[in-house]
C-alpha positions in Angstrom: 95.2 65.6 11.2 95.8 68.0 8.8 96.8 65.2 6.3 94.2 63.0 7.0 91.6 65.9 6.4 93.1 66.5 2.6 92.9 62.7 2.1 89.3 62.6 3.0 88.7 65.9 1.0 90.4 64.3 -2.3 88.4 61.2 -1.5 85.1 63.0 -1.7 86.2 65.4 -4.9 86.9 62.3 -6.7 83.8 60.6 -5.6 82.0 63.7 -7.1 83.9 63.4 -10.4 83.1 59.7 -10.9 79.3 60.2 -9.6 79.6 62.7 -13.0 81.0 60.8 -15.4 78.9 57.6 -14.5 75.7 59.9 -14.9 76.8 62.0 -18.1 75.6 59.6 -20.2 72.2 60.1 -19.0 72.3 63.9 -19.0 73.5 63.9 -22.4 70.4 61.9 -24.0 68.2 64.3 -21.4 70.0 66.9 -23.1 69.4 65.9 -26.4 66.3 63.9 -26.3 64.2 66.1 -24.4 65.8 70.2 -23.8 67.0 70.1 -28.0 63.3 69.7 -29.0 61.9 72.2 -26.7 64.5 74.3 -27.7 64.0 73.9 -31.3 60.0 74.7 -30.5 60.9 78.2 -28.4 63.4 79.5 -31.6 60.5 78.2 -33.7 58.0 80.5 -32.3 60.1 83.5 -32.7 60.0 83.1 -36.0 57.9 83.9 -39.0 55.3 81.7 -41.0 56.8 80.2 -44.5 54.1 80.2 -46.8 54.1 76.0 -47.7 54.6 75.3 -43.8 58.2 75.5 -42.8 59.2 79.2 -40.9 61.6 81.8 -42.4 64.1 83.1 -40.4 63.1 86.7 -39.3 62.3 87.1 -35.8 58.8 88.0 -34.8 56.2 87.6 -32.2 52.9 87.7 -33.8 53.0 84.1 -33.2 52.6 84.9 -29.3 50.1 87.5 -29.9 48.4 85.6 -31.9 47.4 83.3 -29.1 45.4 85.2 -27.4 45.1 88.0 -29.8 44.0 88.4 -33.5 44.6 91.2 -36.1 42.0 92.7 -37.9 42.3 92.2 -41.7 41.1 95.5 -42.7 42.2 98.2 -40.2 44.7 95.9 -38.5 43.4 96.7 -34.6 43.8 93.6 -32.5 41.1 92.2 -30.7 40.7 89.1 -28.9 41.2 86.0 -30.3 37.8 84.2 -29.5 38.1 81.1 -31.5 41.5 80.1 -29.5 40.6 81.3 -25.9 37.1 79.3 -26.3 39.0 76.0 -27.3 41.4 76.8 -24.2 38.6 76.7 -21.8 36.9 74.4 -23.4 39.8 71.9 -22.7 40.5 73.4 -19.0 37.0 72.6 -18.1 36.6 69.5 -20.0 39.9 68.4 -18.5 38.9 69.5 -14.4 35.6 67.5 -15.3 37.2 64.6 -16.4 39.1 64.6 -12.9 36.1 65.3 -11.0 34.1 62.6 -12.3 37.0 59.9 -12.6 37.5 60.9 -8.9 34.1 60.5 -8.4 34.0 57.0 -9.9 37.5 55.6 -9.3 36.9 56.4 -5.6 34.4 53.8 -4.8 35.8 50.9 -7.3 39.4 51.3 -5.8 37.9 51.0 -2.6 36.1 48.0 -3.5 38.9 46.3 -4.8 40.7 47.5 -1.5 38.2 45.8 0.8 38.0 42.0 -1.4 39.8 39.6 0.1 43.8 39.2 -1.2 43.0 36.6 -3.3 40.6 38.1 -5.6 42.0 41.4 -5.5 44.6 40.8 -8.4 41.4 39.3 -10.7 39.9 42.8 -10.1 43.3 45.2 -10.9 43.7 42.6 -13.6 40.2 43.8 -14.9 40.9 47.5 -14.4 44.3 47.3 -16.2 42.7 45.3 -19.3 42.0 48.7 -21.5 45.7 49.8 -20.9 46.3 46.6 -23.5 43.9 48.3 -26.0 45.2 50.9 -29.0 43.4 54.6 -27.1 41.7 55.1 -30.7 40.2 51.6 -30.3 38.6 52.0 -27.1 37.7 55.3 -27.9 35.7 53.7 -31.3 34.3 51.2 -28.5 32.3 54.2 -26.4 31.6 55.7 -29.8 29.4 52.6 -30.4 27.9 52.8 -27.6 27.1 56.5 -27.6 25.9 57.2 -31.5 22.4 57.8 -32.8 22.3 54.0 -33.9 24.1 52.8 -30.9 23.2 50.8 -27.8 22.0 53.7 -25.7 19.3 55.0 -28.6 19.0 51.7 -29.8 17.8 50.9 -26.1 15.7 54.2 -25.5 14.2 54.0 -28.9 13.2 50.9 -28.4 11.5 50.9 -24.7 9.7 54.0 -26.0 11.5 56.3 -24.0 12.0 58.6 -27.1 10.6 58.5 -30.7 14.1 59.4 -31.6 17.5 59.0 -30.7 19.6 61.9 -28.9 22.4 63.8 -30.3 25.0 62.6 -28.3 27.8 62.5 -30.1 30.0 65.4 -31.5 29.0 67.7 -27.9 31.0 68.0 -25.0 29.6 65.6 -23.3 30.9 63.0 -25.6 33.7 64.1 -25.0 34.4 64.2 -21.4 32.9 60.8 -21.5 35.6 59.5 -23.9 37.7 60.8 -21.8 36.5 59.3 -18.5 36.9 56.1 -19.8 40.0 56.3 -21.6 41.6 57.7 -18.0 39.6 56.0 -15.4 42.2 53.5 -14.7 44.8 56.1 -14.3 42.8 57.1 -11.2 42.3 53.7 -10.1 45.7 52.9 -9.9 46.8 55.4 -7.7 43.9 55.4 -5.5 44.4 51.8 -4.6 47.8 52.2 -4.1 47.1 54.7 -1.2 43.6 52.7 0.0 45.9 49.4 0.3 48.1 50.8 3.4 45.0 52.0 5.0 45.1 50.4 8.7 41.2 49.5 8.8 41.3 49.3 12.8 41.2 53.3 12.4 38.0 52.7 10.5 36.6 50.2 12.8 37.7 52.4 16.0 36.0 55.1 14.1 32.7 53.4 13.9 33.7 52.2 17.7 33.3 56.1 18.8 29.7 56.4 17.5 31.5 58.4 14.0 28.8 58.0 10.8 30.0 56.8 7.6 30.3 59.8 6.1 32.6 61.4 8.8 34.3 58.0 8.5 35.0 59.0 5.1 35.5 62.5 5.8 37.6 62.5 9.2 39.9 58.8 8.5 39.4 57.6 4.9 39.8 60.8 2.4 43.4 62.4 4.6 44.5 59.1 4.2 44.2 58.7 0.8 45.4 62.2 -0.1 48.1 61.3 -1.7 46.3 58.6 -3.9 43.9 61.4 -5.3 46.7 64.0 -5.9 48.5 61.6 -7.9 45.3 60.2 -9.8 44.4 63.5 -10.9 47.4 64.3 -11.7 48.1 61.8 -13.7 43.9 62.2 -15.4 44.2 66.2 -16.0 47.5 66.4 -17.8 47.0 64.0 -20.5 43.1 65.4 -21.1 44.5 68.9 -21.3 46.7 67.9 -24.3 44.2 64.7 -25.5 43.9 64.5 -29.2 42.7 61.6 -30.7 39.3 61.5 -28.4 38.0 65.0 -29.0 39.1 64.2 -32.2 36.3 61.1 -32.9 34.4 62.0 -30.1 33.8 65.6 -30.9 34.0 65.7 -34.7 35.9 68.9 -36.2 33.7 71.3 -34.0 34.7 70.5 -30.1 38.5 71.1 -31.1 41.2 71.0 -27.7 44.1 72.2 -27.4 46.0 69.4 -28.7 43.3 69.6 -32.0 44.4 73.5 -32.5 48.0 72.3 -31.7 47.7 69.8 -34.7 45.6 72.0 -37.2 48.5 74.7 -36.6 51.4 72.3 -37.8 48.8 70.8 -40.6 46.3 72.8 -42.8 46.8 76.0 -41.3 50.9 75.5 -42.0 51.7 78.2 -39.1 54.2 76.2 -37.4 55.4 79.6 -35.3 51.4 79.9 -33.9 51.3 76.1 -33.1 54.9 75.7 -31.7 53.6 79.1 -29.5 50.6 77.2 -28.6 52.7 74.2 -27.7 54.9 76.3 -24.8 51.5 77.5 -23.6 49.9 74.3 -23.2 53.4 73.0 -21.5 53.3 76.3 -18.8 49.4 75.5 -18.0 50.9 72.3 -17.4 54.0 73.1 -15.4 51.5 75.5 -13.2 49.5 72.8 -12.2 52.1 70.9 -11.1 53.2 73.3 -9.1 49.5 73.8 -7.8 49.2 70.4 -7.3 53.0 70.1 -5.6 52.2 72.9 -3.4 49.2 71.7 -2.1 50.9 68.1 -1.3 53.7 70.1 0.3 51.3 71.8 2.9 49.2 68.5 3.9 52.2 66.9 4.4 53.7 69.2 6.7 50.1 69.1 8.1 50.1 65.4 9.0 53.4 65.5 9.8 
């Protein structure tokens, strides 16, 4: 038995070495390809501005201070650094609007394309999925059109006399969150249909067969089912329009800046490559939290239904 046992045991080590070498490959282009940069960007914002762009080698952390902190020029106190915490909630409630309303929207068209018949159904994801084909600053000059003082909305409102003349809607907020709503609608689509599609309907109908209204139809069998499908969707909407660049960019002119704008301006005219790689590691923590937020939450209504 006893020499059975070590055969099994030397079996298994060997398995475990093979499993290794089989998957080093892949760890080492993880390795390299994703940890080196990251790396390079944390010893980068440790260190101290060069004066044409590039960093010296001294080690210093005003680059961290400096992102949520500024230093006054004349008696060098430190005070808030208004500018950078305004863009930052600018994008975090830009971004959690963008979800909301994609949610809001995505919702009903996934559910639409849920309910078609089978046969149709791929016509109407084919339809969704179209913009994914298009460059994102393309269909982001596409809702500029639409949107600008001489575009089809003014054009429209101007022209049924609804207003003398046209509204500023471009270069606010607003135009940006829209951008972004349709730049990332299909990303909640997607996900939301996914869920919607394994829906067993005869819960609905045995719903509406114990006298339940639509809304608690929605509320009480629909929504838990599709929980997953909306954690994922926003998810997958929130992350990239935290760190969106080229929409605020058109869309909000060089006044409604993100995080990804400051990001960029950093590592470009400003030529503080410590600040922006700083402001890079805080952007990728807000984004790691909400993951975990996001994780946790699935976590519990899992173990809920389950």
């Amino acid at each position: 038995m006893g020499t059975a046992k070590e055969v099994i045991e030397k079996a298994e080590r060997a398995d475990i070495r093979s499993r290794w070498l089989l998957s080093a490959p892949a760890l080492l282009i993880i390795l390299f390809a994703a940890v080196g940069p990251l790396l390079i960007v944390v010893v980068y914002s440790f260190l101290t501005p060069g004066t044409y762009g590039d960093v010296k080698w001294e080690f210093s952390t005003d680059a961290w201070t400096s992102v949520v902190l500024e230093r006054d020029l004349f008696d060098d106190t430190l005070s808030f650094a208004d500018a950078n915490l305004s863009i930052f909630w600018r994008s975090i409630k830009l971004s959690i609007g963008t979800t909301i309303l994609t949610l809001i929207v995505g919702f009903p068209t996934a559910y639409f394309i849920t309910t078609r018949p089978e046969r149709t159904r791929d016509i109407w994801l084919f339809l969704i999925t179209i913009p994914f084909w298009t460059n994102v600053l393309i269909r982001t000059f596409a809702i500029q059109e639409v949107i600008r003082n001489d575009g089809a909305i003014n054009t429209l409102l101007v022209a049924t006399g609804v207003t003398d003349q046209p509204f500023q809607l471009m270069y606010t907020d607003f135009a940006v969150m829209l951008g972004m709503i349709y730049v990332f609608l299909p990303l909640m689509v997607l996900p939301l249909y996914a869920s919607m599609e394994k829906i067993d309907f005869r819960l609905v109908e045995a719903a509406y067969d114990l006298y339940a209204s639509r809304f608690q139809v929605l509320r009480r069998v629909i929504i838990p089912l599709v929980k997953p499908g909306i954690i994922a969707g926003s998810i997958l909407v929130f992350i990239p329009s935290l760190g969106a660049y080229v929409t605020p960019r058109v869309m909000g002119g060089g006044s409604n800046l993100m995080i990804g704008n400051l990001i960029e301006l950093q590592f470009g005219q400003g030529r503080n490559w410590p600040l922006g790689a700083s402001l890079s590691i805080t952007l990728m923590v807000i984004v790691m939290i909400v993951l975990m937020l996001f994780s946790r939450n699935s976590s519990k209504s899992g173990a809920g239904h389950g």
